[in-house]
C-alpha positions as CSV (number, residue, x, y, z in Angstrom):
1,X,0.0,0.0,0.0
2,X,1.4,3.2,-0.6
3,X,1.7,6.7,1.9
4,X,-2.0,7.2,2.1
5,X,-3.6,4.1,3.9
6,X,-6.9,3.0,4.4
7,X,-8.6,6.3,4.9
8,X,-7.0,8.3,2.2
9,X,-8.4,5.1,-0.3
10,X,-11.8,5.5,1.0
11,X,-11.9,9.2,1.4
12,X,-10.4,8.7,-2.7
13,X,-13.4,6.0,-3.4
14,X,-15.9,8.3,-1.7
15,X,-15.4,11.2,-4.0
16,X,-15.8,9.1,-7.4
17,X,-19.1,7.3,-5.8
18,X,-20.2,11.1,-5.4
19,X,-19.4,12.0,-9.1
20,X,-21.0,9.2,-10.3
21,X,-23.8,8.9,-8.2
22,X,-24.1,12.7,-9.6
23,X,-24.2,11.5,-13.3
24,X,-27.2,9.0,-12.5
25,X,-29.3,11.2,-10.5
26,X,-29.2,14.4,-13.3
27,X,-28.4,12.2,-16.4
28,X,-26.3,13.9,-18.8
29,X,-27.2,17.1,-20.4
30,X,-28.9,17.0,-23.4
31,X,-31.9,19.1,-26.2
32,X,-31.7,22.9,-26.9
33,X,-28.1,23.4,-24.7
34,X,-26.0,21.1,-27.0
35,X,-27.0,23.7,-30.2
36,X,-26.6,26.6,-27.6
37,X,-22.9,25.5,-27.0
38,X,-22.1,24.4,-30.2
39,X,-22.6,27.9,-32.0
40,X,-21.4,31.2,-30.0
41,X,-23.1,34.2,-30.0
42,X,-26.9,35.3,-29.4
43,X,-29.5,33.5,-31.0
44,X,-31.6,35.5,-33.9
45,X,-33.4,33.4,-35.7
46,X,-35.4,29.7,-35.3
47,X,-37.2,28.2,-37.8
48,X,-38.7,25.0,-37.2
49,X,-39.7,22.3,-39.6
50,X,-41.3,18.6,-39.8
51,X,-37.9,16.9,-39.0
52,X,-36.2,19.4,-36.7
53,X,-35.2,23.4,-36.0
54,X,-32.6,25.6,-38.2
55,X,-30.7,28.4,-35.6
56,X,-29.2,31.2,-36.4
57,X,-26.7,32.6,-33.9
58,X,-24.9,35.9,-34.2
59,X,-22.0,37.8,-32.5
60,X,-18.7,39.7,-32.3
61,X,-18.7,39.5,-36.2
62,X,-19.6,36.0,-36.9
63,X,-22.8,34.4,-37.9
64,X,-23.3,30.7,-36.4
65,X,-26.1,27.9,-37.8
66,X,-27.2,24.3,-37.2
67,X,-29.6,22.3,-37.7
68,X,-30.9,20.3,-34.5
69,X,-33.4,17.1,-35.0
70,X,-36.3,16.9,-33.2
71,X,-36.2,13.1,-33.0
72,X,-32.1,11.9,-32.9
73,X,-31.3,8.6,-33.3
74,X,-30.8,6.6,-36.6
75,X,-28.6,8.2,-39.0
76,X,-30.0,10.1,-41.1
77,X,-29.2,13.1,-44.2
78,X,-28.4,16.2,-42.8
79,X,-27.2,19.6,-44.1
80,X,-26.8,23.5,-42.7
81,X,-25.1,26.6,-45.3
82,X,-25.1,29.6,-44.0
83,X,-23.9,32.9,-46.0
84,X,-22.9,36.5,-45.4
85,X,-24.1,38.9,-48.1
86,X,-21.5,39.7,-50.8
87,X,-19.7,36.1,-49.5
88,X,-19.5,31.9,-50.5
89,X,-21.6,30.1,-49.0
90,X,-20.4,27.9,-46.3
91,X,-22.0,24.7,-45.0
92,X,-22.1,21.0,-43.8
93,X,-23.5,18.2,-44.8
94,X,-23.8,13.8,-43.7
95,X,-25.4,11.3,-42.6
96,X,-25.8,12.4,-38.8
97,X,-27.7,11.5,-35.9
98,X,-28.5,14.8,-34.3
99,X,-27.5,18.2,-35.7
100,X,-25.7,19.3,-39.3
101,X,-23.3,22.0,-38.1
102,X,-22.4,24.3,-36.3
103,X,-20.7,26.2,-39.4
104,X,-19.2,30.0,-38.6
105,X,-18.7,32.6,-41.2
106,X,-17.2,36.3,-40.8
107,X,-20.6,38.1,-41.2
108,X,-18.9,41.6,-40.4
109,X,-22.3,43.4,-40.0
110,X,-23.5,42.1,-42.8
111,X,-27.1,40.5,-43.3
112,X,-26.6,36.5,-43.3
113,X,-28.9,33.8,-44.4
114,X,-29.1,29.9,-43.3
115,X,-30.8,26.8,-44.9
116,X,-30.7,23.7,-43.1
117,X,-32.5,20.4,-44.1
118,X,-33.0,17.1,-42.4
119,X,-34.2,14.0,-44.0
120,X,-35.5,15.8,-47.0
121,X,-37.5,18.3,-45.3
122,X,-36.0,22.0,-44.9
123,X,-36.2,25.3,-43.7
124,X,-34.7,29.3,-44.7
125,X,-34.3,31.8,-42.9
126,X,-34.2,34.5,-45.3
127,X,-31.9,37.5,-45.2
128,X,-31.4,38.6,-41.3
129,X,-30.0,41.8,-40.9
């Protein structure tokens, strides 16, 4: 046994049962938050649609979209482009389980739009300015 002993083991084993115990009583974190995190920035725009939501997150200079599932699970086609006026089209596209995205482009005060599409069904959200 090494310098601790008995009581700095248990003390040790006590802390993981704590964390753990933690994860089973509030689960792990999940819906609306995982988009939140995965694009910075305010949200501005959310457009819903058969198969899931398109969001639209700006801030600091950058646009931010993704489109979220409403039902994840099976693989499925996904896709998100978002563009700045005057600028390429960005985007993302696969076979995903529960969001297309996040994809970022220098908006620099300029109006964006996003389309995102899930399983054939789609959404736009226009020019925001």
């Amino acid at each position: 046994m090494s310098g601790r002993g008995l009581g700095g083991l248990l003390g040790t084993g006590l802390a993981v049962l704590a964390a753990v115990g933690g994860l089973v009583v509030f689960g792990p974190v999940s819906g609306s938050a995982d988009a939140a995190a995965a694009c910075a920035g305010r949200p501005v725009k959310t457009v819903g649609f058969s198969t899931g939501e398109l969001r639209l997150y700006k801030g600091n200079g950058y646009a931010c979209a993704v489109a979220v599932a409403d039902d994840p699970g099976a693989r499925r086609q996904m896709s998100v482009t978002i563009q700045a006026r005057g600028s390429a089209p960005a985007g993302d596209s696969g076979a995903y389980t529960k969001r297309a995205g996040p994809v970022t482009v220098h908006s620099g005060g300029r109006c964006v739009r996003a389309t995102g599409s899930i399983a054939g069904s789609s959404a736009d959200t226009g020019w925001v300015c």
